[in-house]
C-alpha positions in Angstrom: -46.5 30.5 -14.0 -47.4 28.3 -16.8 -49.7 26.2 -15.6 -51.6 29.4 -14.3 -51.6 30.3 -18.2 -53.6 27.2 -19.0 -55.4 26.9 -16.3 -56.5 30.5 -16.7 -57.6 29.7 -20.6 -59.5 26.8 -19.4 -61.2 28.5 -16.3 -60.0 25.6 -13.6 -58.2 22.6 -13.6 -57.5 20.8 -17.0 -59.7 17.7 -17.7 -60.0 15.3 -20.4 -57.6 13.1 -22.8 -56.1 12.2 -26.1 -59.3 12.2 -28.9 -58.4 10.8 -32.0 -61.8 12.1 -34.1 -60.0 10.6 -37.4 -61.1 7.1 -36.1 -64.6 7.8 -36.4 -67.5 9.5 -38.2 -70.0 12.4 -37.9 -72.5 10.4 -36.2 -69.9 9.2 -33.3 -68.5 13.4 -33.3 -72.0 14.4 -32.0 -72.3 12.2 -29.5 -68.4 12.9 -28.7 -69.6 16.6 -28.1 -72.8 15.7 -26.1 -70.5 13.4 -23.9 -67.5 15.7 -23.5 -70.2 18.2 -22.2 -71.3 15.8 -19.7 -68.3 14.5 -18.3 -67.2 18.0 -18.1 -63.9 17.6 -20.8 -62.4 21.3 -20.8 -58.8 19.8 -23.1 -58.4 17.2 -25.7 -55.2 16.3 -26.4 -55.5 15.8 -30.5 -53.2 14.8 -33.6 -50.7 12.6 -31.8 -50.6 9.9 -34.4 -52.2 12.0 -37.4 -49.1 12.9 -39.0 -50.0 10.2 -42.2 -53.3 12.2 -42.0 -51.7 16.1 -41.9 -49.2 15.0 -44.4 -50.2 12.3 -47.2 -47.1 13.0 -49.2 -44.1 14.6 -48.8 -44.3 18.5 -48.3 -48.0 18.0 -49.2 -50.2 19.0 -46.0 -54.0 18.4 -45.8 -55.5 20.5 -42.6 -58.8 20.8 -43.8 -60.0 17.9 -41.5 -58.2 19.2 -38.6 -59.5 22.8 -39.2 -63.1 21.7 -38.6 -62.5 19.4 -35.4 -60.3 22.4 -33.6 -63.6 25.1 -34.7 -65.9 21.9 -33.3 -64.3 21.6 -30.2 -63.8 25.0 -29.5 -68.0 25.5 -30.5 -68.2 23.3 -27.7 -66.0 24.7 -25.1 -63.4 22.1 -25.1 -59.3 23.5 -25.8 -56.9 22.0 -27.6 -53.1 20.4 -27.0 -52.2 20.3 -30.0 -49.3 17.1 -30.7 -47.1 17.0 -33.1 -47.5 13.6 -35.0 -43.6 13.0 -35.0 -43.9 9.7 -33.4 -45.3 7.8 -35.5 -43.7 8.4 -39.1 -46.2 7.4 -42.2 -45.3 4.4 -44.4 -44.4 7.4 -47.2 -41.5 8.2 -45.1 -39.9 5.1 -44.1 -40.6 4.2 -47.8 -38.5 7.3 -49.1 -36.0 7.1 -46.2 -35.1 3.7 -45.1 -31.7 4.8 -43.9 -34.0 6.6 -41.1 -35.5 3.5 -39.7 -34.2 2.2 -36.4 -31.3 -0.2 -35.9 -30.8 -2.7 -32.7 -27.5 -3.0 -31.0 -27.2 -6.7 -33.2 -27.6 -4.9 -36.3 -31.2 -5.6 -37.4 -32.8 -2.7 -39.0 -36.8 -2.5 -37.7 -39.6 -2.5 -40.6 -42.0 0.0 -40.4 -45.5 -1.3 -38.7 -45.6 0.3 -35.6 -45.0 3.0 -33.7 -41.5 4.9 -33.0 -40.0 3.6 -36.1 -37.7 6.0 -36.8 -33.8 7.0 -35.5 -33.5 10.1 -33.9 -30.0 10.9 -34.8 -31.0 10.6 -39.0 -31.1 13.7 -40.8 -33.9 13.3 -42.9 -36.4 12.1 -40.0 -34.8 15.7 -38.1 -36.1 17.6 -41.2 -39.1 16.0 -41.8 -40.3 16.7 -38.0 -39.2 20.0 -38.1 -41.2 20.6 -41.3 -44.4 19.6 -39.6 -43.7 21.2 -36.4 -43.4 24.5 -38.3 -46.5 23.9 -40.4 -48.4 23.1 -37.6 -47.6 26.0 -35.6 -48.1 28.4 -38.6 -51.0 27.1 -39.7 -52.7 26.7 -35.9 -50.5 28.9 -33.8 -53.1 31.4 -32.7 -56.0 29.3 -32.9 -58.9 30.2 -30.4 -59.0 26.9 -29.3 -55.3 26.1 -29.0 -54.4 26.4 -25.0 -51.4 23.9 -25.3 -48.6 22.4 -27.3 -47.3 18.8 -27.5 -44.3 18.1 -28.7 -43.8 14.0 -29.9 -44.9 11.5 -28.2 -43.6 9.5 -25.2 -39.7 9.8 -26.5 -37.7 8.3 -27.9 -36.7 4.7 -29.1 -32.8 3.8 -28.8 -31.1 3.3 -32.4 -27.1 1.9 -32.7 -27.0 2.8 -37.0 -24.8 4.6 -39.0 -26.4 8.1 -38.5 -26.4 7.2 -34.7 -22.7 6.9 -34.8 -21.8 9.7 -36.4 -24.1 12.0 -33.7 -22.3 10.1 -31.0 -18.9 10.7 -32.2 -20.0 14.8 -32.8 -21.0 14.1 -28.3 -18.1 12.4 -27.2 -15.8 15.1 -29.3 -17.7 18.3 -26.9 -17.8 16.0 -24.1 -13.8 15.1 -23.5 -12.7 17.1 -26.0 -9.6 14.9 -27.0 -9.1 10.9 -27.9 -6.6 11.0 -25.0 -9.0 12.5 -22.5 -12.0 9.7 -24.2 -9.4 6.8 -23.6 -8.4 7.9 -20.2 -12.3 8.3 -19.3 -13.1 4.7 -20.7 -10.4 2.9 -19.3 -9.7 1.8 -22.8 -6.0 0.2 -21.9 -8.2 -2.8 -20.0 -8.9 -5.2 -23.2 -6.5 -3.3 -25.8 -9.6 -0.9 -26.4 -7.9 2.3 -26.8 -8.5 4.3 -29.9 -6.7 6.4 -32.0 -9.4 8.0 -34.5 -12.7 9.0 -33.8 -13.8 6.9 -36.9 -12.9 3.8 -34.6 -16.0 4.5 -32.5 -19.2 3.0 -32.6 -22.1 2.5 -30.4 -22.2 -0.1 -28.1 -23.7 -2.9 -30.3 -23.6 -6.3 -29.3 -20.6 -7.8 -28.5 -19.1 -10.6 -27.6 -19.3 -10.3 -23.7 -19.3 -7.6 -21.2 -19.3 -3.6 -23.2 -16.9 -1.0 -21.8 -18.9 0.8 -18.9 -17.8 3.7 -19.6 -19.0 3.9 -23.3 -22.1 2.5 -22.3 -23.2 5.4 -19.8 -21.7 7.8 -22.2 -23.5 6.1 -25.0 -27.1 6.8 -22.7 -26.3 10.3 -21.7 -25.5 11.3 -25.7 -29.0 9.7 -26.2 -30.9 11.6 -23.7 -28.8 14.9 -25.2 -29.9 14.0 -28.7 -33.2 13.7 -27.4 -33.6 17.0 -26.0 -32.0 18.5 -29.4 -34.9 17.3 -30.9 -37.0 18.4 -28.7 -35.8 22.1 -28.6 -35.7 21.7 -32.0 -39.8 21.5 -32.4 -40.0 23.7 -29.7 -38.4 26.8 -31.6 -39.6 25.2 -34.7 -43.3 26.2 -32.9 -42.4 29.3 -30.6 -41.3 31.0 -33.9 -45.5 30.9 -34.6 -47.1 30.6 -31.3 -47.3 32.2 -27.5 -48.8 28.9 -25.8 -46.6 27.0 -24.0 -45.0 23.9 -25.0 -44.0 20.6 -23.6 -43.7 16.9 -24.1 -45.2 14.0 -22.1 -42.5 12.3 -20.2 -42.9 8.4 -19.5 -41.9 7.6 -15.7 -39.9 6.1 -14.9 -38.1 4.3 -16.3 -39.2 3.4 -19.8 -37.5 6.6 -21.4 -33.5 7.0 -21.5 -33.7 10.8 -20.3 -32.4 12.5 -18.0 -35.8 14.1 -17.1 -34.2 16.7 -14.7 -32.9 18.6 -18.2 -36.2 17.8 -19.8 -37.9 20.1 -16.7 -35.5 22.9 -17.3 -36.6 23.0 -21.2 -40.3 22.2 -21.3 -43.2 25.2 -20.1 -44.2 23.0 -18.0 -43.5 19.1 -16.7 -46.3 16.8 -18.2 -46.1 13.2 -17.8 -47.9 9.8 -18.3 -48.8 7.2 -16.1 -49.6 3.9 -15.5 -49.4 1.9 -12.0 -47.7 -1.1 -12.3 -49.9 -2.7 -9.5 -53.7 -3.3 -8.2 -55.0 -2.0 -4.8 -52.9 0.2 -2.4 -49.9 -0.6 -4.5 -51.5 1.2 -7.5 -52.0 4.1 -4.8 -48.5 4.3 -4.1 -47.1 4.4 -7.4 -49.8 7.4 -8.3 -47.6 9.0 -5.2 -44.1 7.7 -6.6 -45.0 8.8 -10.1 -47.0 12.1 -9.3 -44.1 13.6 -6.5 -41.3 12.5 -9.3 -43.2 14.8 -12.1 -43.6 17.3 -9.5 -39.6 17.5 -8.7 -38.5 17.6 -12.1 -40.1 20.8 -12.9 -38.7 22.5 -9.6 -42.2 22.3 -7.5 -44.0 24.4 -10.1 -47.6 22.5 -10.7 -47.5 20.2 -13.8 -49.9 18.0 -15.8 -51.1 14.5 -16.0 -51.2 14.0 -20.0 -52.3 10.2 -19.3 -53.2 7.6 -17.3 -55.2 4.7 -18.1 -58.9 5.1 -17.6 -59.6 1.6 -16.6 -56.3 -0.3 -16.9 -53.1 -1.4 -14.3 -50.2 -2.8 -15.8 -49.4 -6.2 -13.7 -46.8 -8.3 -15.6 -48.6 -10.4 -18.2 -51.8 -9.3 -17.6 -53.7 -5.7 -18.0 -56.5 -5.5 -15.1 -58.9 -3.5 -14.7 -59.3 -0.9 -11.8 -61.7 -1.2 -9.3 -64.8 0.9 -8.7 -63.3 4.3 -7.5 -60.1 3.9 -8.6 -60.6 6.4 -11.4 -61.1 9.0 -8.8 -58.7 7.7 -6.3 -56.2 7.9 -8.8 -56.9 11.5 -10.6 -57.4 12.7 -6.9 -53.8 11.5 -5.8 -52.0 12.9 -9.2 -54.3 16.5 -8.1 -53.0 16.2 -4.3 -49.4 15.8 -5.3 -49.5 19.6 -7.5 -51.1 18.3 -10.9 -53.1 21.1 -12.1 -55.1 18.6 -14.7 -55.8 15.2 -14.7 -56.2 13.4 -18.6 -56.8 10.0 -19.8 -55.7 7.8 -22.8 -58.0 8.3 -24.6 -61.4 9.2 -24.6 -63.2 6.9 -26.9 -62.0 3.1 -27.1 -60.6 2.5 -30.6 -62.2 -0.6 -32.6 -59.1 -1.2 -34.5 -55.4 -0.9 -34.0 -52.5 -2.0 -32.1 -54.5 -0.5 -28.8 -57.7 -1.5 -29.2 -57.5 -3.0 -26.3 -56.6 -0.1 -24.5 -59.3 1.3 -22.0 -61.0 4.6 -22.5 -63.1 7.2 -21.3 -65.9 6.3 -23.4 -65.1 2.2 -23.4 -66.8 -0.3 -26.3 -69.7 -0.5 -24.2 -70.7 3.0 -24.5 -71.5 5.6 -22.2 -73.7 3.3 -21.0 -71.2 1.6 -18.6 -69.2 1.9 -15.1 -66.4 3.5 -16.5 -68.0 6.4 -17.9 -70.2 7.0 -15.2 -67.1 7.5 -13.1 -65.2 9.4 -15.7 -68.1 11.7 -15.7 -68.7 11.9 -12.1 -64.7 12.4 -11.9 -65.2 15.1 -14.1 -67.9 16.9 -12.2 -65.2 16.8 -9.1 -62.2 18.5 -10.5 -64.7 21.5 -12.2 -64.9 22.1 -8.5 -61.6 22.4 -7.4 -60.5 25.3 -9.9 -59.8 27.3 -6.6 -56.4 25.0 -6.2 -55.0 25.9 -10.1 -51.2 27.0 -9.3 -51.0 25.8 -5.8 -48.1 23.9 -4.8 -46.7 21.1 -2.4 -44.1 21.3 0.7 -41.9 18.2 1.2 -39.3 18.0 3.8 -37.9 14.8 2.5 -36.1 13.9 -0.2 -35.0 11.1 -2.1 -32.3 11.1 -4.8 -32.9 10.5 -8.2 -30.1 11.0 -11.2 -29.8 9.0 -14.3 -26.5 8.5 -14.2 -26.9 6.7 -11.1 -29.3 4.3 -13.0 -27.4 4.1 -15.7 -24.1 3.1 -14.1 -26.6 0.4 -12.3 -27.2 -1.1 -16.1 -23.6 -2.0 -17.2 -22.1 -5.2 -17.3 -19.6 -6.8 -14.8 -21.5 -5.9 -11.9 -21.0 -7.8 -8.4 -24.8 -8.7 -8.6 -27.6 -7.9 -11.0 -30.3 -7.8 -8.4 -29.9 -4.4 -8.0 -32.5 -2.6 -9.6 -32.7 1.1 -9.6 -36.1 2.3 -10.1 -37.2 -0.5 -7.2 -34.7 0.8 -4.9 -36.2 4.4 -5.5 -39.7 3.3 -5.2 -39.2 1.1 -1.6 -37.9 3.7 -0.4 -41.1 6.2 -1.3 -43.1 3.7 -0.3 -41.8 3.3 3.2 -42.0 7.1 3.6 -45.8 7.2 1.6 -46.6 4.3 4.4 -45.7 6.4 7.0 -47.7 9.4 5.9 -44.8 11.7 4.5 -44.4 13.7 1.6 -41.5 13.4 -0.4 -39.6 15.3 -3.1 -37.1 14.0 -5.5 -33.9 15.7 -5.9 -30.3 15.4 -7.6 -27.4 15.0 -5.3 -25.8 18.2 -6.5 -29.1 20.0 -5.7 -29.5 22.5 -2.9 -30.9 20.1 -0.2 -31.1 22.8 2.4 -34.5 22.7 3.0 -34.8 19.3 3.4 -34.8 17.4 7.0 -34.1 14.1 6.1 -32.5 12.9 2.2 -32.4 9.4 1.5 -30.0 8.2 -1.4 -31.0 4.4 -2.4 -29.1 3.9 -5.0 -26.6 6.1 -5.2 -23.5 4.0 -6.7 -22.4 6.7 -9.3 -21.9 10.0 -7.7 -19.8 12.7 -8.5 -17.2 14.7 -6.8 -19.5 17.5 -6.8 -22.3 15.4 -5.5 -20.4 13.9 -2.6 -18.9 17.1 -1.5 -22.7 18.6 -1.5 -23.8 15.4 0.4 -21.3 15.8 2.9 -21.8 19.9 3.4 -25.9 19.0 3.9 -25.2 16.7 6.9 -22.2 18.9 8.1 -24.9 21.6 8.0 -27.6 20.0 10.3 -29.0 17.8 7.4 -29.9 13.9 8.4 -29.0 11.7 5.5 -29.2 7.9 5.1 -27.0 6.4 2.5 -28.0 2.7 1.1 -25.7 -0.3 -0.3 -23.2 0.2 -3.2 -23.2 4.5 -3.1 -20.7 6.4 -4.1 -18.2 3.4 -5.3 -17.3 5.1 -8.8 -17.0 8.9 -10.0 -18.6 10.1 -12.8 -16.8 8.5 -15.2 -17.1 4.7 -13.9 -13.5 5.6 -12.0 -13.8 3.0 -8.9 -12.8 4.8 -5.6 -9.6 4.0 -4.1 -8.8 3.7 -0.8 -12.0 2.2 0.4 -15.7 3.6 -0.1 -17.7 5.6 -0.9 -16.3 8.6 -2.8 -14.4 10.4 0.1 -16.0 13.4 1.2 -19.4 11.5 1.9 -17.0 8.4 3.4 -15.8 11.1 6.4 -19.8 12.6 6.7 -20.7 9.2 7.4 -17.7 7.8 9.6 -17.2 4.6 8.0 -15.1 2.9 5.1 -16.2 0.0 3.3 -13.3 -2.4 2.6 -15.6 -5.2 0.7 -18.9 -5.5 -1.2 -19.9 -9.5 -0.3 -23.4 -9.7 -2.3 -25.8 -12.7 -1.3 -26.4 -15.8 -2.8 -30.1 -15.3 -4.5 -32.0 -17.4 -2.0 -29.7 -16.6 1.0 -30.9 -14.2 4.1 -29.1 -13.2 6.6 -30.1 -12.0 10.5 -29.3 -9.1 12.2 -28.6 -8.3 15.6 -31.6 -6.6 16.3 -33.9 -9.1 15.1 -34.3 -7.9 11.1 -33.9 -10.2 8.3 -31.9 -9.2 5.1 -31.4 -10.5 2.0 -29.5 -9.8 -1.4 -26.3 -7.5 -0.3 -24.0 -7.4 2.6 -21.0 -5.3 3.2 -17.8 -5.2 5.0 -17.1 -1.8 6.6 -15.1 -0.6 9.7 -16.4 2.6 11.7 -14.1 5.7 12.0 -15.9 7.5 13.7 -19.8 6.4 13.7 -21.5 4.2 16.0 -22.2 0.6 14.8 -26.2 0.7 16.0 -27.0 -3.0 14.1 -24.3 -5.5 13.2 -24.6 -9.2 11.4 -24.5 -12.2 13.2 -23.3 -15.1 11.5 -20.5 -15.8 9.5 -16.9 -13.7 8.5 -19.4 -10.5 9.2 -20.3 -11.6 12.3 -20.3 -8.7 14.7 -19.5 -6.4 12.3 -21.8 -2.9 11.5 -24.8 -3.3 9.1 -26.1 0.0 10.0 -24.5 3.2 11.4 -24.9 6.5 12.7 -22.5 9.1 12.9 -22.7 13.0 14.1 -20.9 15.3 11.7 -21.1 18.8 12.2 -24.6 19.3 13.4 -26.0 16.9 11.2 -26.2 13.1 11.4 -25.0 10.5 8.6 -26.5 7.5 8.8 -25.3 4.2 6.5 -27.3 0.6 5.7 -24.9 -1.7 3.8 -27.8 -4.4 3.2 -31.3 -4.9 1.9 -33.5 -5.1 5.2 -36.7 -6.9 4.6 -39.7 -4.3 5.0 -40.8 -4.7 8.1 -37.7 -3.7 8.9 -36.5 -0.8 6.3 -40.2 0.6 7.6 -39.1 0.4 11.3 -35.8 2.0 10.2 -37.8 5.1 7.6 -40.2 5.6 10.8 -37.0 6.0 13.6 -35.2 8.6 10.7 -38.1 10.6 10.5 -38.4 10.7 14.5 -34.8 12.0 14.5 -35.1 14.6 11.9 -38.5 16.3 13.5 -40.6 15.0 10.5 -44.4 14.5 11.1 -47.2 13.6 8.3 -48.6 16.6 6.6 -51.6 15.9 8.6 -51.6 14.3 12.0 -53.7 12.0 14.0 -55.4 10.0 10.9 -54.4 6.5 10.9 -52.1 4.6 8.5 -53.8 3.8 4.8 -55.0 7.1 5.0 -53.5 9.4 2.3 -53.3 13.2 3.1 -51.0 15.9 0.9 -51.3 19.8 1.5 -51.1 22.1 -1.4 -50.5 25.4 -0.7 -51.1 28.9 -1.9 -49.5 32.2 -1.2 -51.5 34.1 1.4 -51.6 30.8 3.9 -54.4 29.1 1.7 -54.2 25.5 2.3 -56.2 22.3 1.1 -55.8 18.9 2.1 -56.3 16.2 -0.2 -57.4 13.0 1.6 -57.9 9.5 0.2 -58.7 7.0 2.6 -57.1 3.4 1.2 -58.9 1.7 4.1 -61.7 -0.6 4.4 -62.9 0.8 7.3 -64.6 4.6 7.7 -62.3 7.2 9.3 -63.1 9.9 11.2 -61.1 13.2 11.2 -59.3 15.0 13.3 -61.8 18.0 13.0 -64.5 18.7 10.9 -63.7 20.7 8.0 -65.6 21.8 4.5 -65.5 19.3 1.5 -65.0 20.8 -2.1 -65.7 17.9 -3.4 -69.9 17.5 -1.7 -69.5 21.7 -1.2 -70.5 20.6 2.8 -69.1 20.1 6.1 -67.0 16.7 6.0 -66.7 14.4 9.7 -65.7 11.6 8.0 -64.4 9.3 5.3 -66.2 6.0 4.0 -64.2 3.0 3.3 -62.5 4.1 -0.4 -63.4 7.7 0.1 -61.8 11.0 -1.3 -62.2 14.7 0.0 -60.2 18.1 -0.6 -60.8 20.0 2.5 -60.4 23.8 3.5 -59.2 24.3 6.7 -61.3 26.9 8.8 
């Protein structure tokens, strides 16, 4: 197991974050060694934006300054993920290779003055990142301190130039293997768009009005293959000179165009980046959403948080700052959910630069300050919990995630654009974190077996493989609950005929939908049963399953807005509208009575977070983060890892990892 690897090399769980020592000067490196010590750093994450630094001119490398901060860490006990600085290209190249800079879909070529400027697809930026790759790898490949490679950073920024073009043309030849098979997958007789050369194909740049849908999802699925080309590319590049395992940290989850269940099958291990998009308890959920997402793409195995902000939430047009404990309410809830490491960007707060303004581990004010005292007392909390390295997490829920489902949400011409994917996905986590229930993420071709209850919320691409799966899980004793707009096109955009969705999932759940009516943006509609919904609505007849709520009001009136139907020993259950929350939670909360699913840990009250992880042998630990503001007693007493005592209770905001007796 590969996290077992590093773990092993750092003695316990990995702790820490990106150090950029190139920002600062001896003076500032000794107290950076005194700190680390305190705040009990065992893993820097170093050279992601050095590469101007490592390579001042072409094919010219200078090491000499990253030679002494690898010995001075590793002096100091602290191991090294070493990045490669492929990211962020120096001014030298861009200079030497402006074909290589990045193009937007209208044609405007980027300057260089930031990060990511650079096209994947060009040749010369391929070489050039290779080339470093290599010489990294050679030069530090069996370094004492090296316990971890990083490969990029955060990929990758879209391009529509030349070089992209001719990639995408090289994609779409393997993909359909003929123009005749392209055309017939596009649809290209609609708007005289049917080709005859491959030279006739470009990206899809902007245009006039709507872009072919089909080019477009082909045009993001070549973009995520390119990606992972590149990837493998460094990978090799660094196996050929190293044993430590390798891997990149993924952005969830939605701000990379990757299909991140490929990325899990290629990297050592899943490491990923996050930052919660809300304040308070909704901060808390997204930890959950982001951390049982990163622990799904790598098959359950235990991954690694590369970063999160130290002191910062994302909220719109404003970056906040978290409240007291949320450093450790937040490292805690990544640990619960099978992170064997919890890491920061970055450790010390830069004084200049585009993220200056970034929070730290070591903020401007110093160590001298409330952020570092809770980094450090963070710190002091995961050296304890070493005895959890390589455990892992049970879910018998899933929800289903595939990017060609999000995709195929993106392209133009769509009955309504207030369907969002990744808030579709995240309600419905929510709704099951609410309730106390652990959930994994799975593909709708996966084996689902094992699974009680899956919930697909977004589902309007699925395949013929995928619906057949779908319907063999509920004909197999499986409960399923489908959401608006599934299954209405196949995998290449194709709508279904004959009413949806595709038809093997239309007979598992007993219905066919004849019309999709979405709702005017300010318009809500009441059920029978009380519930308000808004944004979608559906007209659907029953063949087979029982019509449990209907609408009320207009040409809907009386007919089914949610149904239930018994299919082999399973159940299929189908919502063709948005219900508000109190009611989607009412409806989550009667599915998991059905399927026989209980919290992880019974008997504590809602707002109180609780996630087993397990280890072979019948070990167990619960992870408990109480979100409440009132104290909470637990169901028994039990020892605390986290105080080394015996635990009856947690304060308002309070964590503990608990053995059971």
């Amino acid at each position: 197991m590969t996290t077992r690897r590093l773990t092993d090399r750092l003695g316990g769980l990995a702790f820490g974050g990106d150090y950029n020592p190139e920002q600062w000067d001896e003076e500032v490196w000794k107290e950076d060694d005194e700190l680390m010590r305190r705040a009990r750093v065992n893993l820097a994450t170093v050279g992601v934006f050095s590469w101007a630094l490592m390579e001042p001119e072409e094919g010219r490398y200078d090491f000499a300054w990253l030679d002494a901060h690898l010995d001075r860490l590793h002096a100091g006990g602290v191991a090294v993920d070493l990045a490669t600085p492929t990211a962020s290209p120096p001014p030298w190249f861009t200079l030497a290779h402006p074909d290589a800079l990045p193009v937007s879909p209208d044609g405007t070529r980027l300057t260089h003055g930031s990060r990511d400027t650079y096209c994947l697809a060009a040749p010369a930026y391929r070489r050039a990142a290779r080339r470093i790759a290599s010489a990294l790898a050679e030069r530090y490949g069996d370094h004492p301190a090296l316990a971890l490679w990083h490969v990029h950073n955060e990929y990758a920024t879209l391009c529509w130039c030349k070089h992209t073009a001719a990639a995408f043309r090289v994609w779409l030849r393997a993909r359909h293997g003929s123009l005749d098979a392209l055309n017939e997958a596009w649809g290209t007789t609609f708007w005289s768009q049917r080709y005859t050369s491959w030279e006739q194909i470009l990206p899809p740049r902007a245009t006039q009005w709507h872009q072919n849908p089909g080019q477009a999802v082909d045009f993001r699925r070549f973009w995520s293959d390119e990606t992972l080309a590149a990837y493998r590319e460094q990978r090799d590049a660094i196996r050929a000179h190293s044993d430590r395992p390798v891997t990149t940290n993924l952005m969830l989850p939605g701000y990379q165009n990757l299909d991140l269940w490929a990325f899990g099958r290629e990297v050592d291990l899943v490491a990923v980046d996050h930052y919660p998009t809300a304040p308070g308890v909704g901060a808390a959920a997204d930890t959950a959403f982001g951390a049982d997402r990163a622990r799904s793409f790598g098959g359950g195995a235990p991954w690694l948080l590369m970063e999160q902000g130290t002191n910062t939430v994302y909220a719109g047009d404003r970056v906040l700052a978290k409240e007291p404990g949320d450093i450790r309410r937040h490292s805690l809830g990544h640990i619960a959910r099978g992170a064997d490491g919890t890491l920061f960007f970055q450790w010390r707060q830069s004084r200049a630069g585009s993220e200056q303004w970034h929070s730290a581990m070591v903020p401007h004010a110093g160590p001298d300050s409330r952020t570092f005292r809770e980094v450090t007392a963070v710190g002091e909390e995961v050296a304890r919990l070493g005895e959890l390295a390589g455990s892992t997490v049970r879910a018998e829920v899933a929800v289903l995630h595939d990017s060609d489902a999000w995709w195929a949400l993106e392209v133009d011409g769509l009955p309504s654009a207030g369907l969002d994917y990744h808030s579709a996905l995240r309600r419905a986590h929510r709704a099951l974190w609410d309730a106390g229930v652990t959930v994994d993420f799975a593909h709708p071709e996966h084996e689902l077996s094992r699974y009680r209850l899956v919930v697909a919320p977004a589902l309007l691409l699925l395949s013929d493989a995928g619906a057949a799966n779908l319907s063999r899980y509920v004909a197999d004793g499986g409960t399923l609950l489908v959401q608006p707009f599934s299954g209405a096109v196949d995998e290449h955009l194709h709508a279904r005929l004959g009413g949806y969705p595709a038809a093997p999932l239309r007979e598992a759940l007993g219905i066919r939908i004849e019309e999709y009516r979405p709702l005017r943006r300010d318009e809500e509609t009441v059920l029978s049963d009380g519930s308000r919904a808004t944004e979608w609505s559906e007209s659907l007849r029953t063949e087979g399953a029982e019509a449990l709520v209907t609408y009320t009001g207009g040409m809907l009136g009386g007919r089914p807005a949610l149904t239930r139907h018994g299919f082999g020993a399973g159940q299929g259950w189908y919502l063709s509208t948005r219900l508000d929350d109190t009611g989607y939670a009412a409806l989550v909360t009667r599915l998991l009575a059905d399927a026989g699913v209980a919290p992880d840990l019974p008997g504590l009250p809602s707002g109180v977070e609780a996630v087993t992880r397990h280890a072979p042998g019948g070990r167990r630990w619960h992870i408990l983060i109480n979100h409440r503001a009132d104290v909470v007693p637990l169901p028994e007493p039990a020892h605390d890892l986290l105080t080394d005592g015996l635990l009856h209770e947690l304060p308002p905001g309070g964590c503990a990892v608990v053995r059971p007796g």
